[in-house]
N, C-alpha and C positions, 0 to 999 in steps of 0.2 A: 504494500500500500504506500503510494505517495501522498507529498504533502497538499492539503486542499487547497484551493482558491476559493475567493468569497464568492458564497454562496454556492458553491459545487459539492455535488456528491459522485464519491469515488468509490465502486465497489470492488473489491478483492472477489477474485472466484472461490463458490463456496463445492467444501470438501467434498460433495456427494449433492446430486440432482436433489436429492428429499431431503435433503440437511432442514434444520432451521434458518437457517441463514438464506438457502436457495427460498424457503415459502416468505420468509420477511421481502425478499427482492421482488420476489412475486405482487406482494401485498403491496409496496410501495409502487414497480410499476404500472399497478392497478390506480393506485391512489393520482398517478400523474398522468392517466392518459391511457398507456399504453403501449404510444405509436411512434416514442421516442427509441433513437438506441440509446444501451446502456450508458456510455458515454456524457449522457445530456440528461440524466434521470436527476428530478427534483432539483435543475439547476437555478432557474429561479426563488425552488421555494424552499429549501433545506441545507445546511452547513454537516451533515452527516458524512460519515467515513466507517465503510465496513472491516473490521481487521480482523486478521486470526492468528498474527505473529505475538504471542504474548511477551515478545523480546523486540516488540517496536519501543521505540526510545520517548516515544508520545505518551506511551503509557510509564514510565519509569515514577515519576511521581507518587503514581498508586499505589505502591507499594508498600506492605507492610514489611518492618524489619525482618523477618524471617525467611520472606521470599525479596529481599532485597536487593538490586543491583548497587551497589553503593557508590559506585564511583560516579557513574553516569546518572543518579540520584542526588548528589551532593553537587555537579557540577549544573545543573537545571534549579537545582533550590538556590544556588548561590547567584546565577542569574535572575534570578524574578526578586531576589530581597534586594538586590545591586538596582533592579529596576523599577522594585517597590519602595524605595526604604522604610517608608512610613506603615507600612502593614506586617502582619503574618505571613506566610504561605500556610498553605493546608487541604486536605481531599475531606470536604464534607458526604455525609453519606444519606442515605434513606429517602424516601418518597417523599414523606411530610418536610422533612426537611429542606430538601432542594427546593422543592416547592414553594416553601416562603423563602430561599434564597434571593429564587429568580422575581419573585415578586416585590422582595426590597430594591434588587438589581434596576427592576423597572423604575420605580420610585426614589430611589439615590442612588445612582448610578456611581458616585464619588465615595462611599463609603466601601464599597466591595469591586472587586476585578474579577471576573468570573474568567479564568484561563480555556478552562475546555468540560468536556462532561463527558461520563462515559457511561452506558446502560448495557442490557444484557438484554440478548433482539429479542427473549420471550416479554421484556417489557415494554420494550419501545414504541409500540403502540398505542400503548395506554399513557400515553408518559409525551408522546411528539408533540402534543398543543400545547405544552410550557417549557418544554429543551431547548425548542429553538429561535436562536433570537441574533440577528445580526451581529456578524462578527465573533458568535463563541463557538470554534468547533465540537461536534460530537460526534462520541467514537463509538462505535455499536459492538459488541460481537457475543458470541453463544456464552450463553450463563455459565458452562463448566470450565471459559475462558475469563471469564471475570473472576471469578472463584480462584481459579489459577494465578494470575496477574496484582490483585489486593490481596490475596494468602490467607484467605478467610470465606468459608463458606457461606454466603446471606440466605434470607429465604428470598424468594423466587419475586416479589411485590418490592421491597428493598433494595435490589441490585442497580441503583443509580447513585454516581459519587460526580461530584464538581469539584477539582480543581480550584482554587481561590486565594487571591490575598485579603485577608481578611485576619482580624479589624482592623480599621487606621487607626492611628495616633494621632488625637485630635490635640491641639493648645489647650491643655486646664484650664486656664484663666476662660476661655470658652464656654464651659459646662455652666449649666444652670440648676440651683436647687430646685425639690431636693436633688440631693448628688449621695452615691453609694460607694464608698471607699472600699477595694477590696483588698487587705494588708495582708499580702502571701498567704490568702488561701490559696493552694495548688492543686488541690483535687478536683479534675477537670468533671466531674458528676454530680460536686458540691458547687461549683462555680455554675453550672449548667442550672440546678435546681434553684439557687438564689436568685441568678438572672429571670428566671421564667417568674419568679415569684415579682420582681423590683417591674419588669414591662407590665405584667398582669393589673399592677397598683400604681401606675401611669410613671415610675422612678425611670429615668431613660438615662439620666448623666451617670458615668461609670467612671473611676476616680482608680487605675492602679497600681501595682509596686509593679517591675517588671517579673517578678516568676508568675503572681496570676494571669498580667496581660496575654504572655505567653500562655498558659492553659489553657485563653480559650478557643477552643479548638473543636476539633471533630465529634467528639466526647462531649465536650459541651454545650454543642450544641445541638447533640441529637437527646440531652438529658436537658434541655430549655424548649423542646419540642419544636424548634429552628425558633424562640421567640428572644435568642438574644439580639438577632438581628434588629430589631428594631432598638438597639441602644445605639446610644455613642459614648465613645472610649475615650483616653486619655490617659499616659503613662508618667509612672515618674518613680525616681528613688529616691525623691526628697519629699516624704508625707508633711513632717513637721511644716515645713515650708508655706506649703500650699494649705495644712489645715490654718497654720498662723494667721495668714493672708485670711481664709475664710471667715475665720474668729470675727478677727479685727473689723471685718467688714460686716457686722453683725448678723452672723450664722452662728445658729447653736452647734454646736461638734459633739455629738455622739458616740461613744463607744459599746460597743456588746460584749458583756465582762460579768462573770458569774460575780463578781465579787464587788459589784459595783456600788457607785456614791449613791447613789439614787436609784430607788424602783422605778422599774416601766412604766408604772400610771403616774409618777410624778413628771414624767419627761411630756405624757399625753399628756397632764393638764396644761404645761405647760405652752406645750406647742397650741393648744385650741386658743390661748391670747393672743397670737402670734408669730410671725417670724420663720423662718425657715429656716431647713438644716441639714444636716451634714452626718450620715450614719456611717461610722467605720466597723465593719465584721473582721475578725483575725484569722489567723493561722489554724488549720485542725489541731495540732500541737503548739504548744506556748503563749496561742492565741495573738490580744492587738500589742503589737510592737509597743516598743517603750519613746518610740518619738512619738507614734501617735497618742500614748497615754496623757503625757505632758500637756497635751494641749483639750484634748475632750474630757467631758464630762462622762463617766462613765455610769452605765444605765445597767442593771439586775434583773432578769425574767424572776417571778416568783414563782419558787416550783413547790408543790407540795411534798415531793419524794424523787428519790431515782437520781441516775448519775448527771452530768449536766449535759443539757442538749447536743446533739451534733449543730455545729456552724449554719447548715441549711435551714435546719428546723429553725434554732433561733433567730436567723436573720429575720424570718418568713413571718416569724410573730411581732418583732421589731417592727417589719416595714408598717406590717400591715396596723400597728398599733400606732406608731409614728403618721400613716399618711393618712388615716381613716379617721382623724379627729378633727380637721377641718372641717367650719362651715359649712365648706362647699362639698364636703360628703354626707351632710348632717341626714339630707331625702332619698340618699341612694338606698338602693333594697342589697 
């Protein structure tokens, strides 16, 4: 298989007349007519590429460490960060996911780069009215070839990955409360579940150290059910800094600390007079750093028993205690 030109679809000859691959060719020359040759099939209307070399260098990216090419993996990642700098690289994965990928794609386009996408031809059908979209290629080929190629076997409804850099690194000073500080949480399943929880409760500005920016990732964002996408990020390795600046500019600074100054209904009453704020959640082990201590108020879930929450849970009662006492959620159901 060659490399595509826009808007062209290039098929590879498939293994056997009844392959999967030969009835997808089928199906698609149906879908365009017909009475084109091969050559000129869905050239107006599709960016698709059939492959069956799972040693095309297109696909290098997808790969899990275990079936990985490393060298010609390293030298593609280090091109896209050289020509992203301000982003991640990453292969997100799942239906629902991609799905609101390409839907924030459409919608801010400056926030995410979508590289290329790859599906498995027993999906691609069900899946072709939101893969394709000018300028992103997609690479199709037999489910037991994608299983091969990511090094991991999906079920059959899942076997779609995009390519992406993703998220940027937006200026701090940017963000607007409230703002969710994430201080090396690293657990890309706990970063996943707090983000889906902070979009769900309208919290969209994301505040964090570099080891979570880096987390958030494939992992988490198929554990945010694709809903980190609708944040915006912001990195830094100086918390104090920027929580200082927040302070001063009169934001409450928050922190999530079994041990804290204050109970959590004292932080709600608070907040219902006023003001906006600034929640920092910590680390699964050691919890919020000690520059961020310095400067927030730290806040106590009351628990009646039992060990202390994991970081998702607690963020989740935080947000939603923290954002659910304004006014203006006084009439919501």
């Amino acid at each position: 298989s060659q490399g595509l030109g826009s808007g062209e679809l290039r098929w590879m000859s498939a293994k056997k007349p009844g392959s999967e691959l030969a009835m997808l060719q089928g199906r698609l020359w149906h879908r365009c007519g017909g009475a084109r040759p091969a050559s000129t099939l869905c050239r107006t209307r599709c960016t698709a590429t059939l492959v069956t070399d799972p040693e095309d260098n297109r696909l290098a990216l997808y790969s899990m460490k275990s079936v990985r090419r490393f060298k010609e993996y390293e030298r593609q990642r280090r091109h896209l960060l050289a020509e992203y700098p301000d982003y991640n690289v990453a292969v997100h994965s799942s239906r629902k996911v991609v799905e609101k990928l390409v839907d924030h794609w459409q919608a801010s386009s400056d926030d995410v780069v979508i590289h290329s996408m790859l599906a498995s031809s027993s999906l691609y059908d069900q899946i072709s009215h939101f893969v394709h979209r000018p300028g992103v290629p997609v690479l199709v080929a037999e489910k037991e070839m994608v299983d091969e190629v990511v090094g991991l076997r999906h079920r059959r409804e899942n076997a779609v990955f995009a390519l992406v850099s993703f998220p940027r690194r937006a200026d701090p000073d940017t963000l607007t409360p409230p703002i969710l500080v994430l201080d090396n949480v690293s657990s890309s399943e706990n970063l996943g579940a707090i983000l889906r929880t902070a979009a769900g409760l309208g919290v969209f500005s994301i505040l964090a150290t570099p080891l979570s920016f880096n987390s958030v990732n494939s992992r988490a964002a198929r554990a945010s059910a694709g809903n980190l996408y609708k944040c915006r990020y912001a990195c830094t390795a100086d918390l104090r800094h920027h929580l200082t600046k927040w302070r001063d500019a009169g934001l409450s600074i928050y922190a999530a600390d079994e041990t804290g100054d204050i109970c959590l209904d004292e932080a709600a009453a608070a907040g219902r007079a006023g003001g906006s704020w600034v929640l920092v959640v910590g680390a699964e082990r050691g919890g919020v750093s000690g520059a961020a201590l310095d400067v927030a108020t730290t806040v106590r879930i009351p628990q009646m028993s039992g060990d202390t929450l994991n970081v998702g849970h607690a963020a989740a009662i935080v947000l939603y205690t923290l954002r659910c006492t304004g006014p203006e959620y006084a009439n919501r159901g």
